[in-house]
Each structure stands twice: as C-alpha cells, then as structure tokens.
C-alpha positions as CSV (number, residue, x, y, z in Angstrom):
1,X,35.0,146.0,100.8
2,X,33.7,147.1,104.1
3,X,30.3,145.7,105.7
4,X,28.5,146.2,108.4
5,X,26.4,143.9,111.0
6,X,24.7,144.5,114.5
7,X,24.5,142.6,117.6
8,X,22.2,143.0,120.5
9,X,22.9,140.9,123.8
10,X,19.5,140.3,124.4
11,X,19.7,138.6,127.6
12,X,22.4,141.3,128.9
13,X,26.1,140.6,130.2
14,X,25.6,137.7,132.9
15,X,26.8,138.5,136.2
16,X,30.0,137.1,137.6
17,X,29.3,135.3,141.4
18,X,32.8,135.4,143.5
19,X,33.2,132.8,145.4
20,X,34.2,132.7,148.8
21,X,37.7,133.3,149.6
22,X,40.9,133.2,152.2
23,X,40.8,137.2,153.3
24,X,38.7,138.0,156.7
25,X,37.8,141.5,155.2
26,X,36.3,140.9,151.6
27,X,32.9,141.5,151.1
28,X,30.9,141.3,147.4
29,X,29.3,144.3,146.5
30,X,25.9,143.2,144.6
31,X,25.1,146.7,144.0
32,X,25.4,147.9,139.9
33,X,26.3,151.2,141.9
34,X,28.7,152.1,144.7
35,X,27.8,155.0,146.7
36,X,30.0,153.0,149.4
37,X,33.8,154.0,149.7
38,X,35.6,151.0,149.2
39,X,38.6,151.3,150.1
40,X,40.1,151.6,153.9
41,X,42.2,154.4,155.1
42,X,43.9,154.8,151.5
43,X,44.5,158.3,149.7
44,X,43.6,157.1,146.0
45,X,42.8,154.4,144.1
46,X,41.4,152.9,140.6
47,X,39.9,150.0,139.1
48,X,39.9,149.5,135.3
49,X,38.6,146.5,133.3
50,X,42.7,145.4,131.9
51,X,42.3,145.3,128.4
52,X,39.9,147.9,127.4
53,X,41.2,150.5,130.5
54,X,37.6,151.5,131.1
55,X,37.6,153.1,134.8
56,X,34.7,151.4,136.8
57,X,35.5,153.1,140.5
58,X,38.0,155.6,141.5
59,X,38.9,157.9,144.6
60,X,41.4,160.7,143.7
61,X,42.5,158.4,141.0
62,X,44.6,161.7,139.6
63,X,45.7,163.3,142.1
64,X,49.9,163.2,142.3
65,X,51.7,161.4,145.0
66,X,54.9,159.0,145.9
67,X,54.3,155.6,144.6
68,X,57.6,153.9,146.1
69,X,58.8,150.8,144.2
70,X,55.3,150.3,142.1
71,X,57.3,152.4,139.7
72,X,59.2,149.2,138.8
73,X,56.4,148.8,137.2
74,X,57.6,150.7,134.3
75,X,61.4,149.2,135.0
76,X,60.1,146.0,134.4
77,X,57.8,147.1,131.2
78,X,61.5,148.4,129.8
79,X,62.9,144.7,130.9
80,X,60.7,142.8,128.9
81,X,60.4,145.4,125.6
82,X,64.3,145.1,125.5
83,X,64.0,141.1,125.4
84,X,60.6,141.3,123.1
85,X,62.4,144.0,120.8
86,X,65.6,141.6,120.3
87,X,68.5,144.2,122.5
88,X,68.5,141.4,125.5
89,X,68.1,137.8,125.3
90,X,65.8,136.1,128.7
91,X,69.3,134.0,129.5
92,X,71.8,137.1,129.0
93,X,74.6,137.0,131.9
94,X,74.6,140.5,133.3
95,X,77.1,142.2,134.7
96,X,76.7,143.8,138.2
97,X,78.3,147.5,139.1
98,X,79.5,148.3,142.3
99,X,76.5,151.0,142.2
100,X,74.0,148.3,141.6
101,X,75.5,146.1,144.3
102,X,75.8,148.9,147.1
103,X,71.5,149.7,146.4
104,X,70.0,149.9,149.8
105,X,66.2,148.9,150.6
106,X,64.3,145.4,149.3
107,X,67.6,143.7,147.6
108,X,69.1,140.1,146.8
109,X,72.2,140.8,147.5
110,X,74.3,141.3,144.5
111,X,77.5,140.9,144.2
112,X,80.0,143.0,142.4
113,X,81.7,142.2,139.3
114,X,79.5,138.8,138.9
115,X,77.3,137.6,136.4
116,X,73.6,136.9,136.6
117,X,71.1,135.8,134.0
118,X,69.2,138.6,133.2
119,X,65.8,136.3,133.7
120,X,66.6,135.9,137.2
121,X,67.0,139.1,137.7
122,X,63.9,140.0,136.2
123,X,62.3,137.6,138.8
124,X,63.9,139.3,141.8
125,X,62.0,142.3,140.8
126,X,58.7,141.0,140.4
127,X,58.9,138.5,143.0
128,X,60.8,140.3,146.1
129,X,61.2,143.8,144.7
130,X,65.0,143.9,144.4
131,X,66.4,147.1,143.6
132,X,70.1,146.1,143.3
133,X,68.3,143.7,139.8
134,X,66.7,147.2,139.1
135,X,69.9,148.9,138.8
136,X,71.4,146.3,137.2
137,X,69.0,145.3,134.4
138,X,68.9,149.5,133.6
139,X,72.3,150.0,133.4
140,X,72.5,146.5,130.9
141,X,69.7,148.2,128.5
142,X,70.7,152.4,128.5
143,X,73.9,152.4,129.7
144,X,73.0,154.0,132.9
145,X,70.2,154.9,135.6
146,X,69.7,158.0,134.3
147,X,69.4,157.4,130.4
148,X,67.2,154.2,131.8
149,X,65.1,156.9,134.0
150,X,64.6,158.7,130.9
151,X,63.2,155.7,128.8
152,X,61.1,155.4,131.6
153,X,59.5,159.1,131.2
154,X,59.7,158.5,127.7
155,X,57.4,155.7,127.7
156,X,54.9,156.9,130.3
157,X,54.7,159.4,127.6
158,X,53.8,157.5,125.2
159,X,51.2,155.9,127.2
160,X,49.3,159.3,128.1
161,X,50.3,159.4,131.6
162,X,50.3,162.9,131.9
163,X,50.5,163.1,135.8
164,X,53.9,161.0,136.5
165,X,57.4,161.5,136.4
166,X,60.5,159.1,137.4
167,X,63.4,160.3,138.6
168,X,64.9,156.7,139.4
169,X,63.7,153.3,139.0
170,X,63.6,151.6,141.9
171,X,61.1,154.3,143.5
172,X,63.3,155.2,146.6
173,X,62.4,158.3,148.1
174,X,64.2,161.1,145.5
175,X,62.2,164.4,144.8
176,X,60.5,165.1,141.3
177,X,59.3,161.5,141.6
178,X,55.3,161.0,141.2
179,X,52.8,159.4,139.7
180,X,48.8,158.5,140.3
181,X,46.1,155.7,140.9
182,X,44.6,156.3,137.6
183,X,48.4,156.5,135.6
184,X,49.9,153.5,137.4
185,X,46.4,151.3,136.2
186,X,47.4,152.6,132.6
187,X,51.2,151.3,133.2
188,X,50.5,147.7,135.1
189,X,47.7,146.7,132.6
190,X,51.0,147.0,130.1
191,X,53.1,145.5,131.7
192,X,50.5,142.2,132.2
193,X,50.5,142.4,128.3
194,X,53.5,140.7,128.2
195,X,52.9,137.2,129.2
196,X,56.5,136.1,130.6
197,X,55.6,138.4,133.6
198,X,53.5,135.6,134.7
199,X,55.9,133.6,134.6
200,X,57.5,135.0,138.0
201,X,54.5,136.5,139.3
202,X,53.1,133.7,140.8
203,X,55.7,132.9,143.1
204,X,55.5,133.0,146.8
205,X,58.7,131.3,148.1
206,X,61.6,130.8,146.5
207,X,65.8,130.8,146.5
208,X,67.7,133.1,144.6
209,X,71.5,131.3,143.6
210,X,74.6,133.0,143.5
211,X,77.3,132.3,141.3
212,X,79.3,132.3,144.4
213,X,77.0,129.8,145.5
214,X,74.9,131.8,148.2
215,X,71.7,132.1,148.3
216,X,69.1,134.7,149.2
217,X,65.3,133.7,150.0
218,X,62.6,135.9,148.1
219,X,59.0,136.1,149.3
220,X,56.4,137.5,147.5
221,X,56.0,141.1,148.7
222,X,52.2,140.7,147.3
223,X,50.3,138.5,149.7
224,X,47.3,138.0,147.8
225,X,48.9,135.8,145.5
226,X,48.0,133.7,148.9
227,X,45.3,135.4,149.9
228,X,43.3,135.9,147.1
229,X,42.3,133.1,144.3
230,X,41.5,135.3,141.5
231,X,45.2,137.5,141.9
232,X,48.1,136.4,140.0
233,X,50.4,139.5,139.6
234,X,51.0,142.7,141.3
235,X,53.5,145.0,142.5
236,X,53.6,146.7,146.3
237,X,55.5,149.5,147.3
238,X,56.1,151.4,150.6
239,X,57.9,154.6,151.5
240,X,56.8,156.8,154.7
241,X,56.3,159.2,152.4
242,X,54.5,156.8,150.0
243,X,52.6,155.0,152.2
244,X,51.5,151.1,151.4
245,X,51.2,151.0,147.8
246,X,50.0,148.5,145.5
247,X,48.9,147.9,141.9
248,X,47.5,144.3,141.6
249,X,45.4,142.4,138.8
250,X,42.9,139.4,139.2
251,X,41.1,137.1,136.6
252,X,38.1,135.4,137.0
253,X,36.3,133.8,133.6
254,X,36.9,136.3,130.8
255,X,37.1,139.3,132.9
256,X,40.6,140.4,134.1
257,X,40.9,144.1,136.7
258,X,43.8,145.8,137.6
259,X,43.1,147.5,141.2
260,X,45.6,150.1,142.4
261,X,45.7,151.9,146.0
262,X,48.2,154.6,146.8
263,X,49.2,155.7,149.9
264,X,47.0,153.2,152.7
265,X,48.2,153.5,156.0
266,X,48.9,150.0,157.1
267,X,50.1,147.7,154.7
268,X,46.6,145.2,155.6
269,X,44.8,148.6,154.4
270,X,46.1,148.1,151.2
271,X,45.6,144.7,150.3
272,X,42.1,144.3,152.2
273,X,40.8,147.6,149.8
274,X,42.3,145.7,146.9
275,X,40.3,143.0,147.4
276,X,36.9,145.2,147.9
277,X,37.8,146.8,144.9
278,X,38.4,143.2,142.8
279,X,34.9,141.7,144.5
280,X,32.8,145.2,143.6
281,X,34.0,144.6,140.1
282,X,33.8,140.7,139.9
283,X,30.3,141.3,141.1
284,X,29.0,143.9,138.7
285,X,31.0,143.7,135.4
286,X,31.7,141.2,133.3
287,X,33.8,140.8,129.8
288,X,31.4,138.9,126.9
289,X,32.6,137.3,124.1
290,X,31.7,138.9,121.0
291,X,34.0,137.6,118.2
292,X,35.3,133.8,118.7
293,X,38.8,133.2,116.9
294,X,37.6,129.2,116.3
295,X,34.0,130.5,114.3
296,X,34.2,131.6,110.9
297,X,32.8,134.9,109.9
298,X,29.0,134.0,107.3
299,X,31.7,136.7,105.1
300,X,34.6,135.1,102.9
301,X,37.1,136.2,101.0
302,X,37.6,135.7,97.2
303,X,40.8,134.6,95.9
304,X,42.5,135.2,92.3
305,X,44.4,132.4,90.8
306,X,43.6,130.1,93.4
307,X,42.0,126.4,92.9
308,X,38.6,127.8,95.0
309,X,37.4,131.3,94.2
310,X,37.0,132.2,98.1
311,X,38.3,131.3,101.4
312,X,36.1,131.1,104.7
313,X,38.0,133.9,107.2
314,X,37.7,133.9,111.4
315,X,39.6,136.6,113.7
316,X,42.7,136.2,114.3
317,X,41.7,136.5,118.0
318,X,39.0,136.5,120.7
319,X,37.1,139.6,121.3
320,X,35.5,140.8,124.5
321,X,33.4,143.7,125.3
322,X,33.3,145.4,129.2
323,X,30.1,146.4,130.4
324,X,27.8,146.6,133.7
325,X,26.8,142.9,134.3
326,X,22.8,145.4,134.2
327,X,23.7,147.2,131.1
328,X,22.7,145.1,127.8
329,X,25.4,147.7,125.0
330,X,24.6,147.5,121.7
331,X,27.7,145.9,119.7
332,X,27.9,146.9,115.4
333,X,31.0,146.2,113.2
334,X,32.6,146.6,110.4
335,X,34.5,144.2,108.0
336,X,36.7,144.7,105.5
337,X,38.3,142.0,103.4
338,X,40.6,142.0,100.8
339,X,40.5,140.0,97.3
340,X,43.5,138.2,98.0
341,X,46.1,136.2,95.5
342,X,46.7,132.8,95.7
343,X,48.8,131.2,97.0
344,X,47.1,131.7,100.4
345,X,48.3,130.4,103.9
346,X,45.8,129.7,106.6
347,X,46.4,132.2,108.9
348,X,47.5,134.8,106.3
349,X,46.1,138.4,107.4
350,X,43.0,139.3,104.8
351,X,41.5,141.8,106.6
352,X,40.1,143.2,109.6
353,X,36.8,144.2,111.7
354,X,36.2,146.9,114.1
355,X,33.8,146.4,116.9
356,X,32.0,149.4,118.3
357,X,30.4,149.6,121.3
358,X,27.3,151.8,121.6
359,X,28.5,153.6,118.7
360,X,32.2,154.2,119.8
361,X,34.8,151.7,118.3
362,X,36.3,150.0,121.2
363,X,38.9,147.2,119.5
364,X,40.0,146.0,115.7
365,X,40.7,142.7,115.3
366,X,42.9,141.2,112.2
367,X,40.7,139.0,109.7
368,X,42.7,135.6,108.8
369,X,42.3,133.2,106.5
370,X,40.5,129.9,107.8
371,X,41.9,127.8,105.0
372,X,44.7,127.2,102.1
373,X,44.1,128.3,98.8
374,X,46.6,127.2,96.4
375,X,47.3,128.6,93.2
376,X,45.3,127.1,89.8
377,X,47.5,125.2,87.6
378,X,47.0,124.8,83.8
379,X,44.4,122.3,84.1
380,X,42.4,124.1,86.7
381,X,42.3,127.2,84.3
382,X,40.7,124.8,81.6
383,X,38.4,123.7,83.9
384,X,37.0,127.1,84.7
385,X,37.1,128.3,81.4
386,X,34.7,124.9,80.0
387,X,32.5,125.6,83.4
388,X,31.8,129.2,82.4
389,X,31.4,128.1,78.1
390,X,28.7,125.8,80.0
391,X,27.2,128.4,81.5
C-alpha cells in the first residue's frame, strides 16, 4: 500500500551563521551566489553537501591531474570494507614485508618481519599518511600491491568515477595515476560513511609503538583539525607534480561538506581555500530535517494474528534535505507499508518511504516498527470473535 503526502517549508531552510574562527584568511561568504573565485592559486576544486553529493561550487572539478597520497583515500575505503565485510578483524597482527618496510616518503618506520595491529596501522594512514601501513594493510587484504591497486580501480568503478585511475596506493609519483576534484569528493564522502575513520581522524599528536619498543611521533598532516572548528577529517597530499592536495570535510548542525583542492601551490593555499570553500557553504546551505527517527508516522501498520490489529511505525533513521539556505524545495513522499504477521519486534523493517525533492527522489528511508505486537493466543481469538458477534 503506497501513499503519498506533501511538505512545503514555508519559512525556507534557515541560514547557518559561522562563527568566528582560528585561520587569518577565512572570510563568510553571505552571498546565495558566488561569482567570486574562492579558492587561492589552486588548479581545481569541489564542494558537495556529504551525504546527498549535490555539487554547490566547483573550478575544473573534472579536469584530470596527480592527486599524491589523497588516493589513500580509497586505500583506506578498502581498509575499513575488509574489517566491515568480516576478511580483517580492527585488532589483526599484521605482518610487515620487506617491500612494505623499504617504502620511501611520509612513513612510521616499519620494521620487517614484525607484527602490528592492523588498527594501528590504519591510524598511521589517516593520521600521518604512512605509506609503509599502506603497503602493508594492501598486501594483508589482496595478497599484493597490485591485486590491492586493482580493488582500488574496481571500486572507483563502482562509484562512477569515470576520470581516475590508481596505479599504486600510496599516490607516489608513478604514471597512469590520476584522478579529479569532483571524483575524489565522490570517494572521501565514502570513506566518512564509515564511522571508525573518526575515530583516528581527530588526532593531532601522537606516538606510534613498536613491538621493538620504538617509537615514531605522528602529526596530523591536516592542520585544520587545529585550525578550523567545524573540520574533523581529511586527507592532504603533495607531489611536485601534484601540488598541495587536500580533500577535507567539516560539520556544523545538520549540515556536513566535503571540500577538495587539487594542485595549490603552497601548502597554506590549500588549506586557506578549503576553509573559503567550507564558510561559502556554511553560509548559504543548510541540511533540514524532514523525517525524525523518534516521531511516528499519522500511518500504521496492521498486523495479522497479533493481540492489536496495527502497530504505530517511525523511520528507521533521520532524513535531511540540502538546499540553498534562499531556496524554500518542495518535499512529497511516498509510503509503503506492509500487513505484517505477528509476532512483531520493535524495530522490525515494515516498510519504507521515499522522499523527493522538487519532484526528483533524493533518499529512501526503511519504515520500522514503533512497537511489539505479539501473537493472539486462544483467548484473544475469542475475544475478537464475541467483539465482532457484538457488532
């Protein structure tokens, strides 16, 4: 049984104020529209709402270039599908090749032939950018680099980044390696999907341990984890031929951006445009709640054999729907919900909605059940059948 019911934000999406913050070139755009380039001395770039992907502002956001080590990104996408998928376990000791050990660039210092959990490894490479971890954790999930290169192309595949290709995945300089502004966006708003990567992303300072009791100091290679109050995650990279990379995401209230900028010329271009970029979109966009996980839908759902003959249902989630903080988007859906048997968990999946934006469906939420129903016994069968003889 599918119905359908409209919603109009009357008073429009309200606009989100940034506050003031600790980075001498930030400015807020108030402007719905920016005719002004915002980023500084930067090839390409792209800003995307996370969770819907809707571009707000790019420059050259497809044209291909060197992206240097933000194509861990996808390494560390392929980390933590392994763990979520059940082939790797967080606290897995992982053995470290002498190939893995002898990795040049941003490293921790592996040793050969030692064991390392594979979570701490995973932090290396968010936190400090380690590409000794990189090669370790790839050769741990396909065997090798290359079969792990190729579960990388695989998956930007399946992603539709048609304008990137890996060809190792660390990101040192190695031809046949691209990728773009607008692609990388697509591949870090992923990656954030997985909540564990917060876990290490937040870091600024800390000591990696040895099992031969050394340590190595990591520093977060993305300063605006310092710098900027809204950031908690991102991923920098830098090659001459690259350039300063980085592919960052900030949060503020319900609204949560992923900014990427490829190929800046000083590494304070990068993170200074990055902020411009988060503080144009903090200041004309905003994310507004339009299905509530904790409010019942006015819709139930009936039950057979069960002790009540319906069950209230909520989403099984939140919803949010992106639009211009100006821009007032007309919001319909579409509900269907099953007859459903009892016995009948709360929490059990009875249906679903879909929620269109202007016409387009833009997300499908899972309809749960809000309550138990258990199954009728004997006596409650009597009970109905005298109610209805009443009747």
């Amino acid at each position: 049984m599918k119905k359908l019911f409209r919603l109009f934000f009357a008073a429009g999406f309200a606009a989100c104020a940034v506050s003031a913050i600790a980075f001498s070139s930030s400015d807020i755009y108030a402007a719905a529209d920016s005719t002004q380039k915002l980023t500084e001395s930067c090839r390409s770039c792209c800003l995307a709402d996370a969770y819907s992907g809707e571009i707000v502002y790019e420059e050259n956001a497809h044209d291909r270039m060197p992206i240097a080590s933000v194509c861990k990104v996808m390494t560390l996408t392929l980390c933590f599908e392994a763990i979520e998928q059940g082939k790797l376990q967080p606290d897995q000791m992982i053995t470290v090749s002498d190939r893995a050990a002898g990795m040049g660039g941003s490293q921790v210092f592996l040793q050969s032939g030692l064991e390392y959990p594979l979570s701490e490894l995973i932090k290396s490479i968010i936190v400090c950018s380690a590409n000794d971890s990189c090669v370790a954790v790839s050769e741990s999930i396909a065997g090798s680099e290359e079969q792990f290169v190729a579960k990388m192309n695989e998956r930007a595949e399946q992603l539709g980044c048609k304008d990137t290709l890996f060809a190792n995945c660390t990101g040192l300089p190695k031809d046949t390696q691209y990728s773009c502004a607008a692609d990388v966006a697509v591949m870090f708003a992923n990656l954030i999907k997985h909540e564990d990567y917060f876990k290490y992303s937040k870091i600024w300072l800390e000591d990696f341990a040895h099992p031969d009791n050394r340590t190595t100091s990591m520093t977060n290679t993305n300063k605006l984890i310092k710098k900027y109050s809204f950031c908690d995650g991102g991923k920098t990279g830098f090659t001459n031929e690259a350039g300063f990379c980085l592919a960052a995401t900030a949060k503020k209230d319900n609204l949560r951006l992923v900014s990427v900028v490829l190929g800046g010329q000083t590494s304070d271009n990068r993170f200074s445009s990055v902020v411009n970029l988060f503080n144009y979109g903090f200041a004309n966009f905003a994310n507004k709640i339009v299905l509530d996980k904790s409010v019942n839908l006015n819709e139930k759902a009936s039950v057979k054999s069960g002790k009540k003959e319906a069950i209230a249902v909520r989403p099984e989630r939140n919803c949010y729907v992106f639009s211009r903080s100006d821009q007032t988007p007309e919001i319909t859906f579409s509900t269907s919900i099953s007859v459903v048997k009892a016995p009948v968990k709360k929490g059990d999946k009875v249906g679903q909605v879909e929620v269109y934006k202007n016409g387009v469906i833009c997300d499908t939420v899972n309809l749960v059940a809000a309550e138990d129903a258990l199954k009728a016994n004997y006596a409650d069968n009597l009970k109905k059948i005298a109610d209805n003889w009443c009747m």
